[in-house]
N, C-alpha and C positions, 0 to 999 in steps of 0.2 A: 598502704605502704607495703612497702617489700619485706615479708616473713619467712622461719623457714617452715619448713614442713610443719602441719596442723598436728598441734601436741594438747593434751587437758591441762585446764589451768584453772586455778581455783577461782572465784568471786573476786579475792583482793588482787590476786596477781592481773586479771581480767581488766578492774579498774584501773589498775597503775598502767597496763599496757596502751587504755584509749587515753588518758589524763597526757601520755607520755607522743602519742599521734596529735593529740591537741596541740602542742609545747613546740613542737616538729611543725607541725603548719603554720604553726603562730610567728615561729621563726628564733621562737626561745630556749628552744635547744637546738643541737646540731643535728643535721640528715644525718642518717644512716648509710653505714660504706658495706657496699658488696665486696665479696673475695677480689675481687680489682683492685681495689684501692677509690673506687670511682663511687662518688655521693649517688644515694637514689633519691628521685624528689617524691617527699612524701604526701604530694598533692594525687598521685598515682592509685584508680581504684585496687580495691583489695583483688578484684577477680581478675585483672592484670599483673599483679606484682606476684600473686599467689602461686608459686611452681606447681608441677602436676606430681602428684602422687608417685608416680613410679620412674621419675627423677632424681628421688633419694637426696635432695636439697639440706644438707644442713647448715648452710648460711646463707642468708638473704643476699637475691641476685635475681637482676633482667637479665638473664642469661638465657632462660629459656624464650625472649618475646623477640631473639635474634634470630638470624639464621643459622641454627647451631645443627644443622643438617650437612653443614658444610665439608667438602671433602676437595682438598686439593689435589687430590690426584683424581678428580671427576673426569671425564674428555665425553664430547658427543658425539665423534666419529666414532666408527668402528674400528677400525684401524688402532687406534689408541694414541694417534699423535695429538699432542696440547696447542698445537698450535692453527688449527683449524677445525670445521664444525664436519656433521656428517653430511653436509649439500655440498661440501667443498671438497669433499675426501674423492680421488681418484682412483684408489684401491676396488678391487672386485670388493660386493657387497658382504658381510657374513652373514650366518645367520644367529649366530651369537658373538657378540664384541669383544675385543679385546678388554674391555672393563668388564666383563661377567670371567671371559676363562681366562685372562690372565698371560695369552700366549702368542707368540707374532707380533708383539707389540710396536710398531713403527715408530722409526726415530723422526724428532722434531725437524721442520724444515728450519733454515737459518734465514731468521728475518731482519734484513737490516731495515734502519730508521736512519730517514737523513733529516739533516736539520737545519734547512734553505731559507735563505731570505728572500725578498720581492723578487729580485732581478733571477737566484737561482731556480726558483720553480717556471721561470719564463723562460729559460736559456734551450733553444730547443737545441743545442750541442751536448748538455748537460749528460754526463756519462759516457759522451764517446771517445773510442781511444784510437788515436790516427795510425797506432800503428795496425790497427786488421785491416787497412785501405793498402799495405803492402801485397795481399795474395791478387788484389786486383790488377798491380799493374805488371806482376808476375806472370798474370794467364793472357793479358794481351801479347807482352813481350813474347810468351810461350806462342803464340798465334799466329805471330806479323814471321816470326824467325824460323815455322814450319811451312808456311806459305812460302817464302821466299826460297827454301831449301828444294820444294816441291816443284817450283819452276824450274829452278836449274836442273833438275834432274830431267824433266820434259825436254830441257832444251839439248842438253844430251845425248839425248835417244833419238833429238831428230837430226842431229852433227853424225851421229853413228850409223844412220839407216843412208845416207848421203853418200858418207864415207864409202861403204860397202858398193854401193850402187857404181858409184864411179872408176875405172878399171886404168885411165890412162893417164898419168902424171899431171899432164896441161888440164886435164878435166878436173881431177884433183884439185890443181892449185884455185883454178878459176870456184870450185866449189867451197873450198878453204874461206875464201877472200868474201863469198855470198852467204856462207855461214857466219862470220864472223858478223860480217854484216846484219843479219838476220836478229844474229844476239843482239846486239848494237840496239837495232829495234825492239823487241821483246823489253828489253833492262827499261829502252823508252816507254815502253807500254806500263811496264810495270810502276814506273815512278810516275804515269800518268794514273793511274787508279788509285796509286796511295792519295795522289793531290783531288782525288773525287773523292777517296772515302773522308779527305778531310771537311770539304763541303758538307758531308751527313749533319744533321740533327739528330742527335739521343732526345727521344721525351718521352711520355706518357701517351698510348692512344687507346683510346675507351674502344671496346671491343662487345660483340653481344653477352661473350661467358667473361667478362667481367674486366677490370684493366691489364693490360700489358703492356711490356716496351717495347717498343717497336720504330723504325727507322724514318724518320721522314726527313726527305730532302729539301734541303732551303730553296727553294725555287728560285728567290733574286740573288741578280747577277751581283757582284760586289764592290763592282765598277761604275754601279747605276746611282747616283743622288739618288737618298733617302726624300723622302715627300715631305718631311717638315723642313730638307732646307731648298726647297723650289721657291720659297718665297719668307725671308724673312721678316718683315714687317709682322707688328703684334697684331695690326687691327684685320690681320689675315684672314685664311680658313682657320678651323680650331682644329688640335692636332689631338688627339684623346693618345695615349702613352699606354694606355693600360688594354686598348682592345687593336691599337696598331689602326687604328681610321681617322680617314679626313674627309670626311662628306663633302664639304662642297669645295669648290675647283679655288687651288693655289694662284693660277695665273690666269683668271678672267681675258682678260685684255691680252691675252697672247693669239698669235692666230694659232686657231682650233687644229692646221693642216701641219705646223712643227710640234704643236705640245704632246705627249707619249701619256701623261695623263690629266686627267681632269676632274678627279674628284673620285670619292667611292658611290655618289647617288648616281653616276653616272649608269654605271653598270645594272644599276636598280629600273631606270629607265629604258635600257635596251636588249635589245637579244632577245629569249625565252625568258629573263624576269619578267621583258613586262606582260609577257602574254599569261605568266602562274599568276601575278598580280590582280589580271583581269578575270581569270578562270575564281581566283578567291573570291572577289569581290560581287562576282557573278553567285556563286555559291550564296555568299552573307546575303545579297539580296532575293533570291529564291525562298531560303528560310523563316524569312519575316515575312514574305505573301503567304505563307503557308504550304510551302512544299517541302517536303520529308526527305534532306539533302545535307548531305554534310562532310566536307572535305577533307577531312582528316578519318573519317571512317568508311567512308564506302569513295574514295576518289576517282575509281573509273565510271562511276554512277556521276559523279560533277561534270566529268569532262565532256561523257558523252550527251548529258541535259545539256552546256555549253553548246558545241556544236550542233546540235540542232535548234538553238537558240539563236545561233547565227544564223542558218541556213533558213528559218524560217523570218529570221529578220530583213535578209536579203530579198525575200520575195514578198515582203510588205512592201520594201523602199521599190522595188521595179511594179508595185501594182499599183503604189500612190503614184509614179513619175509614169506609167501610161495615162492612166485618170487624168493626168493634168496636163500631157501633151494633146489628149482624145477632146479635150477640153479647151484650152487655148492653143492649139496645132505647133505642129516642132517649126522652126526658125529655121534648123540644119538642113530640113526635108525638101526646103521652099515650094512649101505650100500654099496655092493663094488664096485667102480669105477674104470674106467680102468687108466690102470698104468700113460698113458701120460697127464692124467685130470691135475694133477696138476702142471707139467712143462707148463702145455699149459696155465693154470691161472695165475700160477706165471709170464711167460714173457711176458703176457699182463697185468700186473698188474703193472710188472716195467716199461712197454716202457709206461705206462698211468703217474706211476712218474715223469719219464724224463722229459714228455712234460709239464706236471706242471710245475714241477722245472724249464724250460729253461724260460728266462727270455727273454723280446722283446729288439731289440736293440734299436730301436727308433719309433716316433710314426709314421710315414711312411710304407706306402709297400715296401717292398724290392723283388728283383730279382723277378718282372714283367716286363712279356718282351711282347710290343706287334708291330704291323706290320710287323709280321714274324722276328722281329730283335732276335739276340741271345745274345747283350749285352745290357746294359740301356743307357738309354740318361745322358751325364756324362762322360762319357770314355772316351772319345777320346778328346783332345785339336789340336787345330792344329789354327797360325795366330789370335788368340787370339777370338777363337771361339770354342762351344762347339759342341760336336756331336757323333754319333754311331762307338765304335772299328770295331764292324761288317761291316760294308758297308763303313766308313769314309763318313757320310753325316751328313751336319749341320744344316738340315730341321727336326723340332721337331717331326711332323707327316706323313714322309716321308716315303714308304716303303720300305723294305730293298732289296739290289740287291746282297748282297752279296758281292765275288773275282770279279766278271766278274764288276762289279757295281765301283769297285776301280780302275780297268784298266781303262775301259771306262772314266773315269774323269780324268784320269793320260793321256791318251792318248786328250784326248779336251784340256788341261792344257800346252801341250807340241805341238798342232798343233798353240795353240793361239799363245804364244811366238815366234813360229816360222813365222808365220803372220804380227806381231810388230815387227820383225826383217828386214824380206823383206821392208816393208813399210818405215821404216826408211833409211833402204839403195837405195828405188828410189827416194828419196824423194831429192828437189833441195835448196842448199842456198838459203834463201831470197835477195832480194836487198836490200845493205842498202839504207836508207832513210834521206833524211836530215833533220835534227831538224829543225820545224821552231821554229821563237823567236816573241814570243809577243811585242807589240808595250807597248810601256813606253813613257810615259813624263818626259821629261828632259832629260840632259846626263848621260853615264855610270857613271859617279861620284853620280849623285843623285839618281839613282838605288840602287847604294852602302851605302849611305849613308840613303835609308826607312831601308834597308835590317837590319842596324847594328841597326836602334832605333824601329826594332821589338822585341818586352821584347824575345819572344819564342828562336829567332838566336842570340842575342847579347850574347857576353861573359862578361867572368866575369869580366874582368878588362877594357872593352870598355866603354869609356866617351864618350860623347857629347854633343851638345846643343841643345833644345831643344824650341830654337827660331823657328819662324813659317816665313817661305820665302813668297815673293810674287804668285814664281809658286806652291808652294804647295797649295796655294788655290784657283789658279786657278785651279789644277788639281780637288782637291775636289770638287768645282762649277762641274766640266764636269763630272766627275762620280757621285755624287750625285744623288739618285735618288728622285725623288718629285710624293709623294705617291698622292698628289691632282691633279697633270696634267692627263688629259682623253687620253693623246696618250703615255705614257708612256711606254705602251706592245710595241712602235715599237722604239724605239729608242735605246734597248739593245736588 
């Protein structure tokens, strides 16, 4: 428990003080209160609760097991502002901080805290104020009103260089009336450019150093049907709203010679798409045979394998179509061939169908015949053994012998039996022999009587008892064998 500084205490005071920690954990007196007002629990070891020596403690208190190093006016910038650390601090570095000297000490930023609901931390208007959208429409007005000032001055200076030029009244006037004119024109010019720059599109264009805004014009006319309403019907082309495409064609069944468009796959099929199409795909299948090609990193390296990939393709197809003119002669040429050329193409051309056409029976070789046999292994059964029709032999790698090969084992087959015949007929009865009878303990009756109280021989309606006789274990004593006697091998 929590004491104050280590003071000498006598024997009784000693005892009263642990009797009084017992009483304290027991829960039969009260904890003891540090200078707080706050209970210590007296379950707390001594070398925890115990203050340090040169704390000067004179009333029990976990004061010292706190962070009592604590300094509010601590700061880890340099700078000495409380409101940020020194990774955060913008100030030049010191080399000693305003919390050692004391001086320069920078004042706190002001940190507001807001305190938003769902909807406010999603509101992406959240903090803006419409009115700083006024200096914007400020600097256009500022723009449209010095342009427009800057023409008229142009037009001006060329009313005035006119003027001068012309010396005689009627020149004048007529110059007057083509000036005037002229303006007339220009004002039209001018209201013609405002109505272009209102065509512009403001947006985003990604750039290599990085995004800017910059100008792009809307290309379609505003007078043109949009593509979703060329064809209303739902079970249409699909119209995607988010990337502005309709792949496949709106009006199928229009003729192709009035429709303006026909789809976005269109364009994917014609012109130079489809020849990059064919250059990529040319490239992908290069790659997987194994050539070191790649269109996106070396692509004047694809283009130029391409073309020669044509060019050498084109002279495979003109050295296959000479082969086959040099071979069945040209039609165009009128050339005469002899009469039997073409009976003789045509029935090599059918027997080359046939053998297409014929189809395999199975996936085995069929009707190979080898060790001179002339039938397969398979043919012939005989005793429940398989073997050659040709020779009748049931040796699988056996060569064949042919008729002469059949006799020959008809004749061995028919000397043997006759052999097993003789033998048998010199052959003499045995003697009979007399049974001997193993030696039994007891009489024929207790012979009879193990036999019937064997479970395996007894039937099914045989009783008996199942008392144990004197000689039955003597018999058992004598046959017994005793696995611990050393002469045991000679006694059976």
């Amino acid at each position: 428990m929590a004491t104050a500084s280590v003071a000498f205490k006598s024997r009784e005071d000693h005892r009263k003080q642990l009797e009084l920690e017992e009483a304290r954990k027991a829960g039969l007196a009260p904890a003891e209160v540090d200078e707080d007002g706050k209970e210590i629990n007296p379950h707390i070891p001594q070398y925890m609760s115990s203050a340090p020596w040169y704390l000067n403690a004179e009333r029990p208190s976990l004061k010292h097991q706190r962070k009592w190093k604590s300094d509010p006016n601590y700061t880890k910038s340099c700078c000495g502002a409380m409101t940020h650390d020194k990774k955060s601090c913008v100030e030049r570095p010191r080399k000693l901080g305003a919390k050692w000297t004391g001086k320069h000490i920078a004042p706190d930023e002001k940190v507001e805290t807001f305190e938003l609901d769902y909807d406010g931390k999603r509101d992406r208007w959240n903090g803006y104020d419409a009115a700083s959208y006024k200096h914007v429409i400020q600097m256009y007005e500022a723009r449209d009103e010095a342009r427009n000032k800057y023409l008229k001055e142009q037009q001006l200076k060329k009313l005035e260089e006119k003027n001068g030029n012309q010396n005689n009244e009627d020149g004048v006037s007529d110059d007057e009336d083509n000036d005037e004119d002229s303006l007339k024109v220009d004002e039209a010019k001018v209201d013609e450019s405002k109505q272009m720059d209102f065509a512009k599109v403001e947006k985003r264009v990604r750039t290599t150093g990085g995004g800017s805004t910059g100008t792009v014009r809307n290309l379609r006319i505003r007078e043109d049907t949009a593509k979703y309403l060329l064809n209303l019907d739902v079970n249409s082309a699909h119209y995607d709203p988010k990337t502005r495409s309709m792949r496949e064609d709106p009006l199928p069944d229009m003729d192709p010679n009035e429709k303006f468009y026909a789809g976005d796959n269109q364009n994917r099929v014609s012109g130079q798409a489809l020849e990059f199409k064919q250059l990529n795909i040319h490239a992908w299948e290069a790659f997987e045979k194994g050539h070191d090609v790649h269109m996106q990193a070396a692509p004047s390296q694809a283009e130029l394998l391409y073309k020669n990939f044509k060019v050498n393709k084109e002279k495979l197809k003109s050295h296959t179509k000479d082969k086959v003119m040099e071979k069945y002669g040209n039609a165009a040429a009128e050339e005469v061939l002899p009469g039997n050329f073409y009976w003789a193409k045509a029935r090599e051309r059918s027997n080359m169908i046939e053998l297409e056409m014929a189809l395999p029976k199975s996936k085995y070789e069929e009707d190979v015949y080898i060790n001179n046999h002339t039938s397969v292994w398979g043919s012939w059964w005989r005793d429940h053994q398989w073997g050659y029709k040709c020779c009748q032999q049931t040796v699988r790698n056996s060569y064949c012998t042919g008729a002469a090969g059949i006799e020959a084992a008809e004749a061995a087959a028919d000397l043997m039996k006759a052999n097993i015949a003789r033998k048998e007929a010199t052959e003499e009865a045995p003697a009979p022999t007399e049974e001997k009878k193993l030696a039994t303990w007891g009489t024929e009756e207790d012979v009879r009587r193990r036999e019937e109280r064997d479970e395996r021989k007894r039937k099914y309606n045989v009783k008996w008892d199942d008392e144990v006789t004197a000689e039955d274990m003597e018999a058992y004593r004598m046959k017994r064998v005793h696995h611990g006697d050393p002469m045991k091998e000679f006694l059976h």
